[in-house]
N, C-alpha and C positions, 0 to 999 in steps of 0.2 A: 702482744696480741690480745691479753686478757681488759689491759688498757681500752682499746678500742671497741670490743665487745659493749664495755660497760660504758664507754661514749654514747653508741650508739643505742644502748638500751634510754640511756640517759635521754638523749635527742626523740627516739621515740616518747617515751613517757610523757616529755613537756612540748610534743609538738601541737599538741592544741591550744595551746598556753600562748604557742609563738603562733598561731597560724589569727588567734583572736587579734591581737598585737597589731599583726599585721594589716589586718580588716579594717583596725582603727583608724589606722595611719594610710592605708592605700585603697581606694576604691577599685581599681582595674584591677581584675581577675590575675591577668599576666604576670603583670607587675606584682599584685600580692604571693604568687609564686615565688618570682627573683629576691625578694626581698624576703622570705620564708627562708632560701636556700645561703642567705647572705648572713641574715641571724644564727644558721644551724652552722656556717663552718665558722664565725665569730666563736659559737659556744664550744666548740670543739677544741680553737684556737686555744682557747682562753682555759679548760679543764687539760689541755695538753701543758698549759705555761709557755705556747709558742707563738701568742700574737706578735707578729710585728708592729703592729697600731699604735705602740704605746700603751694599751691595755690592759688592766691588772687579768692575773690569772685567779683562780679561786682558791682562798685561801680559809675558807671554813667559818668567816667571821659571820656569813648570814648564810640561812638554809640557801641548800639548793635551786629550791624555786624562786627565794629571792636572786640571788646571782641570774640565774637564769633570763628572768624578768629584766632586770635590769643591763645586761648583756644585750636579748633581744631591745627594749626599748630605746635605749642608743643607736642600735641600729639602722633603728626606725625613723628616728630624728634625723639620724646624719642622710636616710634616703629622703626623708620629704625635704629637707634642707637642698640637697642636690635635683632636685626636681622643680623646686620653686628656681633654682638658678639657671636651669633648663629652658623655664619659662612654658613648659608643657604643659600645664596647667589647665586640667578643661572644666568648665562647670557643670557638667550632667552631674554631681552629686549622688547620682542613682547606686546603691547597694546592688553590688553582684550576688543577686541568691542562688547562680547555679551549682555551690558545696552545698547548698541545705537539701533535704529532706523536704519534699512536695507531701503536702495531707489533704485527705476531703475534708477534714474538721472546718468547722468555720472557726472556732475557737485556737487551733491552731493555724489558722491563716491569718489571724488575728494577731496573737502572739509573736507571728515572724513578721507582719508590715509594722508591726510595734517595734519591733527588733534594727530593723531595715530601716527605721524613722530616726530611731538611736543609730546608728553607724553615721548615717547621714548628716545628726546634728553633731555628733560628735567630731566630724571631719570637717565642720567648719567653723570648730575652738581653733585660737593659736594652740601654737603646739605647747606652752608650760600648760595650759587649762587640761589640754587630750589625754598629757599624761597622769597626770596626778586622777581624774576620772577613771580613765581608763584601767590604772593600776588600782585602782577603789574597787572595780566593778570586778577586781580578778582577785578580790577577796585579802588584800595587803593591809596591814594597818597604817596608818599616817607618821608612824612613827618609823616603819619599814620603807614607805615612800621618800620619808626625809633621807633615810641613809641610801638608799639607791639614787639620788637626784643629786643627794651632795649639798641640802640645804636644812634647813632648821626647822623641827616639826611647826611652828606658828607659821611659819611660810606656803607648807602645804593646807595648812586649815586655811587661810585667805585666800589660796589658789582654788581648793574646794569649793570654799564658798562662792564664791566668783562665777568661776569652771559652772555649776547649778545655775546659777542665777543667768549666766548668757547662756546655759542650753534650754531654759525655760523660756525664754524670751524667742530663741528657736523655732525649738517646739512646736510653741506657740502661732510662729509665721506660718508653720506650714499648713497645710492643704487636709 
């Protein structure tokens, strides 16, 4: 029972961690829910030692948050993976802002369609570009990203670089 407890403290703590993740990788509200709820019994799985998946369980070799991260980011792949095979695929591109916080500010209305321009371009990297961004932007070093990806830190610096350079070009297209 004490198990569980600390699960689910655990699950609370990093669920903004997962629910960003999420954003990254799914535009639909819905769907960023299911795939929140698919990350948190992954992470569960995985601090129990009882995925079936094949899935390593946590074995202390990276902090918490890294595991975490890299648990939910999997995840994340394997749903836009399964959705591109779907073929459901729509291109409104539009940022779901009804989780944020409305302000009169114009400076923060400003800040969230800044925000909202970022999701947007973000979700239209392949997916090696999303992640290695995405985990930048959640504060990870490149050297933490190479061991959550399973690749060689020069690989995440030319994905980086990259990942920049076509969300500039983005960016840039849009409106």
């Amino acid at each position: 029972m004490k198990e569980i407890v600390q699960i689910e403290k655990l699950l609370c703590e990093y669920a903004p961690l997962m629910a960003r993740i999420a954003a990254t990788f799914e535009a639909n509200k819905s769907l960023q829910d299911e795939l929140i709820q698919e990350m948190s019994l992954a992470v569960w799985r995985a601090f129990e030692g009882a995925s079936k998946e094949g899935g390593s369980s946590f074995r202390g070799e990276a902090s918490v948050k890294t595991f975490v991260a890299k648990v939910a980011h999997n995840k994340a792949v394997d749903h836009v993976i399964k959705e591109q095979r779907r073929q459901e695929f729509t291109h409104e591109g539009e940022f779901d802002s009804s989780h944020t916080t409305s302000t009169s500010s114009s400076r923060d209305a400003t800040l969230q369609e800044n925000a909202m321009d970022l999701m947007t371009g973000l979700r239209q990297l392949e997916i090696k570009y999303r992640q290695v961004l995405a985990l930048l932007l959640e504060g990870f070093s490149q050297l933490e990203i190479a061991s959550m990806l399973g690749i060689k830190e020069s690989a995440v610096a030319k994905r980086v670089s990259r990942a920049r350079q076509q969300l500039t070009q983005i960016m840039g297209q849009q409106p």
